[in-house]
C-alpha positions, 0 to 999 in steps of 0.5 A: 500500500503506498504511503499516501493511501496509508496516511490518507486512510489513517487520517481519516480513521483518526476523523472517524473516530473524532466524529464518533467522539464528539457524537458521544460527547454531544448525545450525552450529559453535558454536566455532572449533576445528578439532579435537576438544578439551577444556575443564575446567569449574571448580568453581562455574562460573557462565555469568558466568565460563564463556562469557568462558573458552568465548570465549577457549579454543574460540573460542565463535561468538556469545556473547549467542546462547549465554548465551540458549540456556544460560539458556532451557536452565537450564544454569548449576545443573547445570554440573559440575567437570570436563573435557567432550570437545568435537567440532570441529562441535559445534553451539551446542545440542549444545554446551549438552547435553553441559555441562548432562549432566554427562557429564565426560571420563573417563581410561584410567589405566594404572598400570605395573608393576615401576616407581619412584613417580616414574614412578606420579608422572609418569603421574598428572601426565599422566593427571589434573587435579592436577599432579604436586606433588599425587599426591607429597605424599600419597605422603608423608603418614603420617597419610593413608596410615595411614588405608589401612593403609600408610605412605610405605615401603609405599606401593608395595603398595597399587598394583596394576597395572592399567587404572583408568577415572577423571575427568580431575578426580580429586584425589590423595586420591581416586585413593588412595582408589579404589586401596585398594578396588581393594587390597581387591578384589585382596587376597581370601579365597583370597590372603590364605589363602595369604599366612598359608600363607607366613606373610606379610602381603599387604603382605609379599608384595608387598616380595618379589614387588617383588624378584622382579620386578627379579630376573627379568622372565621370567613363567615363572621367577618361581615358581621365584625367588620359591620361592629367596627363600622358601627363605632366609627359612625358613632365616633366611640374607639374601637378599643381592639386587642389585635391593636394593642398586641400591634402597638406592643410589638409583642405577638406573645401575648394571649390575654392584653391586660387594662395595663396593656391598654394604656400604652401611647401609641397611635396604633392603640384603639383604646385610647385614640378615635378612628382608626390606627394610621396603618393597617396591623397586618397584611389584610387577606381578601376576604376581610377586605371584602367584608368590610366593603360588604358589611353585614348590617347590624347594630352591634357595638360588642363582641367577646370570644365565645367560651367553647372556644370555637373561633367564633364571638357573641354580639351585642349592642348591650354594655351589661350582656356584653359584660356577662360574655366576657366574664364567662369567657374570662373565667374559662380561660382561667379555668384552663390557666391561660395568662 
């Protein structure tokens, strides 16, 4: 055989076999991962700073095939900010295409109800990108919150509880940008109609929808709570709720609030100021603000938890029957030694 034929046959073994290889390369696993995982591509990533950190946190299987796979694929001008799924089999193509499509990962967030904004705090620490230091000092921040009609008292108000799908990358701003167009969505013709009705501003009724909700956690009752509280506004008498005080105490310990407690100053105690307080004490749930806008009418001025301990309240617009009820509820709850 002539030495040319050789070498010509040897070469093309040798591309034979480099074709089965990168074959097998690209048909399998692109990382190392056994698991399906996540990775956060930074704002202005290049394949220079991506492919070390794709080596060091997925394990990335063949750097140098992926860099020419990635550069025949125009990947680097179409990466995007943000965290992309990655399947524990993804294949080095694959690999490539979901970062190249921008499909970043999104994230079911789940704003509670009748919660504290620590809590809201904690679930944007978990939920989001940001840590949680972010999301407070907004909360925090007069002249942004003004912007969107709100202040760091009021705050609570513009969170409607609900399931809200975001970017894993969303910033602080962002987020409350998103939720005041959720607000607004919220807050249409028809409530904002009855709102006026009540002579209440949407963020009003959220301050009492916020007391409702503390008061009771039975949906059915709160129209009929929410009807008590309207009542005393009409009437100008304080609406003397405990949640308000444990609210001004800042302390969410306490079971029975004492006479004591009741005199702490603090605008946020309804004991010992007219109206309500200047912000809501929680985050509202829907349900309590759709008892306030739709009250059941009565003329009740009293409500004590009723002794079984059901969850639920005996009403009256009588001071001495009210008296009766909460000195039998107060006498079980000393039977059983709550303080």
């Amino acid at each position: 055989m002539r030495l040319k034929t050789r070498i010509l046959l040897a070469a093309l073994s040798l591309l034979l076999l480099g074709s089965i290889f990168t074959y097998k390369i690209l048909k399998a696993s692109a990382t190392k991962s056994d698991y399906k995982t996540y990775f956060f591509v930074k704002e202005k990533e290049t394949l220079a700073t991506l492919i070390p950190r794709l080596n060091k946190e997925l394990g990335l299987k063949h750097p140098f095939v992926f860099r020419k796979m990635a550069e025949k694929m125009n990947l680097e001008p179409w990466l995007k900010k943000g965290r992309y799924e990655i399947k524990a089999d993804i294949t080095m193509r694959e690999l490539i295409k979901t970062l190249r499509e921008g499909k970043a990962k999104t994230v079911d967030f789940v704003l509670p109800s009748v919660a504290s904004l620590n809590k809201f705090i904690e679930v944007c620490d978990k939920k989001l990108e940001p840590d949680a230091e972010q999301f407070r000092y907004l909360l925090n921040d007069s002249v942004f919150l003004n912007k969107l009609g709100f202040s760091p008292t009021t705050v609570c108000a513009l969170l409607i509880p609900d399931t809200y799908n975001l970017y894993y990358h969303t910033q602080p701003d962002e987020l409350f940008i998103k939720l005041k167009k959720e607000y607004d969505i919220f807050w249409n013709e028809e409530r904002q109609n009855k709102a006026k009705r009540l002579n209440l501003t949407p963020i009003e009724v959220s301050i009492l929808a916020s007391i409702v909700c503390k008061e009771t956690n039975k949906n059915d009752e709160m129209p009929i709570v929410a009807g008590l509280y309207l009542n005393r506004l009409n009437i100008l008498m304080p609406l003397q709720s405990d949640p308000t005080v444990i609210f001004a105490h800042k302390d969410f310990t306490i079971k029975r609030v004492s006479i004591e407690q009741t005199k702490i100053i603090s605008p946020f105690n309804t004991y010992n100021t007219l109206g309500l307080p200047p912000g809501p004490i929680c985050i509202p749930s829907k349900q309590a603000i759709e008892a306030v806008l739709n009250p059941v009418a009565n003329n009740y001025l009293y409500m004590c938890a009723k002794e079984d301990f059901s969850g639920y309240h005996n009403f009256t617009n009588n001071y001495q029957q009210h008296l009766i009820n909460s000195r039998n509820y107060h006498s079980e709850l000393n039977r059983l030694g709550v303080r």
